[in-house]
VEXBALUM-535831 format. One line per field, with one value per residue (C-alpha): residue in one letter; x, y, z. Coordinates in steps of 0.05 Angstrom, whole numbers, plus 32768, in hexadecimal, padded with zeros to 4 digits. Layout:
BEGIN
code <- A, ...
east <- X, ...
north <- Y, ...
up <- Z, ...
***
This chain:
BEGIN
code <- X, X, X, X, X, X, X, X, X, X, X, X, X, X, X, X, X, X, X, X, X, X, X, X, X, X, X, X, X, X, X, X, X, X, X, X, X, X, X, X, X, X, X, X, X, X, X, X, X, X, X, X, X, X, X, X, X, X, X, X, X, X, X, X, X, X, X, X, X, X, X, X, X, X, X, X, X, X, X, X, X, X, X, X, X, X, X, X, X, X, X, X, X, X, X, X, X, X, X, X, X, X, X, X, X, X, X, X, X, X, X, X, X, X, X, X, X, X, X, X, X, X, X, X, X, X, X, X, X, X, X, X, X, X, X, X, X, X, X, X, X, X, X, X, X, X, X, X, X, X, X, X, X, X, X, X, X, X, X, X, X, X, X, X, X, X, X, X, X, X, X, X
east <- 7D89, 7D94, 7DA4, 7DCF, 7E0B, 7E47, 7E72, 7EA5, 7E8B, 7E5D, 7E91, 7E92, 7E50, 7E54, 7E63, 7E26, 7E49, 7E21, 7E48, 7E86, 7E78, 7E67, 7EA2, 7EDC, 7EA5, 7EA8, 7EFB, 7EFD, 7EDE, 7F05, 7F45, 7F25, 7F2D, 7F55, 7F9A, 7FCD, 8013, 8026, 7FE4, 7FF0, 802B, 8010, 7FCF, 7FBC, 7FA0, 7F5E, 7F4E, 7F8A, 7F6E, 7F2E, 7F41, 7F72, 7F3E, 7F0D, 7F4E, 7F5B, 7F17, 7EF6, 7F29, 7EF2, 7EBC, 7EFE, 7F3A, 7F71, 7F41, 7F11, 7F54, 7F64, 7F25, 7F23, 7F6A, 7F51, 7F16, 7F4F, 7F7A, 7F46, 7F29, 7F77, 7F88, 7FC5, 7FE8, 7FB1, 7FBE, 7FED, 7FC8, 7FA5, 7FE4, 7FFD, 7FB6, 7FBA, 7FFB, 7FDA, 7FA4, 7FD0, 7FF3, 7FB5, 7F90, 7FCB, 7FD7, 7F98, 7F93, 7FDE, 7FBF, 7F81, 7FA4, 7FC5, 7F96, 7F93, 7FCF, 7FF9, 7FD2, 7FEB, 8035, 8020, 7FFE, 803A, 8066, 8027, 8015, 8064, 8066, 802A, 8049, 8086, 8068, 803E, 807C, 80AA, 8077, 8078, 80C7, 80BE, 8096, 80AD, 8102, 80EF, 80E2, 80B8, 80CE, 809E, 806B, 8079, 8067, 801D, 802D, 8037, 7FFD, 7FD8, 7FF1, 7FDD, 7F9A, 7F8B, 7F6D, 7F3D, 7F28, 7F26, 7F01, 7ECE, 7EC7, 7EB1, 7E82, 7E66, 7E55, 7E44, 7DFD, 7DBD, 7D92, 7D69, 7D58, 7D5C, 7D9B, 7DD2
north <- 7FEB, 7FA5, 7F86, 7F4B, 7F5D, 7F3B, 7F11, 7F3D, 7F7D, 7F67, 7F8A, 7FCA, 7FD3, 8002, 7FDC, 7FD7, 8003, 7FDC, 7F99, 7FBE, 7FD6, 7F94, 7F70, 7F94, 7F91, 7F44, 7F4B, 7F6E, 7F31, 7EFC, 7F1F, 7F1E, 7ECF, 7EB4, 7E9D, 7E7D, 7E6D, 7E5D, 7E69, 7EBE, 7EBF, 7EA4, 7EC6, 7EF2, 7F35, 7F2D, 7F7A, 7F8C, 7F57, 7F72, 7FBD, 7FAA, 7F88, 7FC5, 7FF9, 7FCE, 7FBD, 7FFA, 8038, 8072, 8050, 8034, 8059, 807D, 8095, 8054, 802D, 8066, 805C, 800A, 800E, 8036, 800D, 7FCF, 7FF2, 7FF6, 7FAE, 7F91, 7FBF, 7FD1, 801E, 8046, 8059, 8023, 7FEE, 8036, 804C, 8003, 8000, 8049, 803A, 7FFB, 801E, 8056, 801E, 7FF7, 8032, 8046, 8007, 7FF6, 7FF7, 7FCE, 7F92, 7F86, 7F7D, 7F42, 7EF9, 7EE7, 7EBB, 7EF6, 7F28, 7EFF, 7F12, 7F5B, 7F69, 7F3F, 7F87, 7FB1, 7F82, 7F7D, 7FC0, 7FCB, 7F94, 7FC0, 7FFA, 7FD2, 7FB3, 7FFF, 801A, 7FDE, 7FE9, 8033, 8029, 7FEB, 7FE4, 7FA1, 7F86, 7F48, 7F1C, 7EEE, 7F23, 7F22, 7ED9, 7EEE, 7F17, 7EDA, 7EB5, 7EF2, 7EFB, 7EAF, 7EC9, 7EF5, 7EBF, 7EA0, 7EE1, 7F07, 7ECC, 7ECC, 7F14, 7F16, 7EE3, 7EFE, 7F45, 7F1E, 7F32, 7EFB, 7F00, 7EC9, 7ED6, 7E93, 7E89, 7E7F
up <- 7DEB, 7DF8, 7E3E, 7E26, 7E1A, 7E02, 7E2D, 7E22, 7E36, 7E67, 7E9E, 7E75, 7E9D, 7ED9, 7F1C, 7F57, 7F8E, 7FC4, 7F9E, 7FAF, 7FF3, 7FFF, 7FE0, 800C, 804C, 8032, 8028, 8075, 809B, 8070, 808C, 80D6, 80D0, 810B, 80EA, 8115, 810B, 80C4, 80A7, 80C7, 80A3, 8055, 8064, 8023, 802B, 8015, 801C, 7FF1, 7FC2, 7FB4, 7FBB, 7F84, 7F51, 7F5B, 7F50, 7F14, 7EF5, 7F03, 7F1F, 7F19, 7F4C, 7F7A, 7F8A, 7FB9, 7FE5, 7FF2, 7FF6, 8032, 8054, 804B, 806C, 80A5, 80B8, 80A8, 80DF, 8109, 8101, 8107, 8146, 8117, 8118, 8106, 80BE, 80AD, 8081, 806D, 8042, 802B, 800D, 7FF4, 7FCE, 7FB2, 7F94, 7F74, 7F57, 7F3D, 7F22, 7EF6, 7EDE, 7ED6, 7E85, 7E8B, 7EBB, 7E94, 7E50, 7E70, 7E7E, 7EC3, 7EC6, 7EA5, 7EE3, 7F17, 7F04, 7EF7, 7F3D, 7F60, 7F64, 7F74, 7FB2, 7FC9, 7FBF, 7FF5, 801F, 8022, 8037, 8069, 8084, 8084, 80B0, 80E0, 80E4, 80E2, 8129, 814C, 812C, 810C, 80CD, 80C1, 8087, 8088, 807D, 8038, 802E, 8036, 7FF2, 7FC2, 7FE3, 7FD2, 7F8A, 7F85, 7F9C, 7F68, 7F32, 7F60, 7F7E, 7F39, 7F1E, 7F5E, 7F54, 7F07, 7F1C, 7F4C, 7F24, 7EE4, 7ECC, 7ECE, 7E90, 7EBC, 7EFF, 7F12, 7EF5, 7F27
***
């Protein structure tokens, strides 16, 4: 059996669980950046990002239950309501791993528009749980969903890059 494979198929191969590990642990500390003022408010969810390309590009290695467990260490690392980004992240991946076959069909351009509901949608639950506990509701919350919908080509493309096989080596 040959290892080159065609560009096209080269992500049928099975993904490097320590590459995925490390990706959200990577997606974790990019959320930990220190945001002030407008930038907290059109700051993308990087975690939802990245537990959404794994949901969608490979939904048997990443699913319900890592998107629980990434919330919960998220909760902890934000000082958030314990369980909170937990179940917006949950909801997420139920929606990307059963709509996975539908998202991939589409180019990245078309993707954007098709993971736009799936994000609001864990925005929304995000933000009824914050009312649910403390009476409020904050709007500009959701802002941080288009910036992260207009996230999803660079980070898909970084992504596929990033897992793409070397015949070299040296090749970068």
């Amino acid at each position: 059996m040959s290892k080159e494979f065609p560009r096209d198929q080269e992500f049928l191969l099975p993904a490097n669980p320590g590459f995925i590990a490390l990706s959200l642990f990577a997606a974790i500390l990019l959320n930990w950046l220190p945001w002030h003022g407008w930038g907290l408010i059109l700051r993308p969810d990087f975690v939802a990002l990245v537990l959404l390309y794994w949901c969608t590009h490979k939904p048997y290695r990443v699913g319900i239950g890592i998107a629980w467990t990434v919330g919960i260490l998220t909760d902890v690392a934000d000082a958030s309501l314990f369980g909170q980004h937990a179940l917006a992240y949950a909801v997420l991946a139920f929606g990307g791993t059963v709509l996975h076959r539908r998202i991939q069909m589409f180019d990245l351009r078309q993707q954007t528009f098709q993971i736009f509901p799936l994000l609001l949608i864990s925005y929304a639950t995000y933000a009824a749980v914050h009312w649910q506990v403390r009476g409020i509701i904050v709007w500009e919350y959701f802002f941080g969903c288009v910036v992260s919908a207009a996230m999803w080509i660079p980070m898909t493309l970084l992504l596929q890059t990033l897992r793409r096989p070397r015949s070299d080596p040296n090749e970068l």
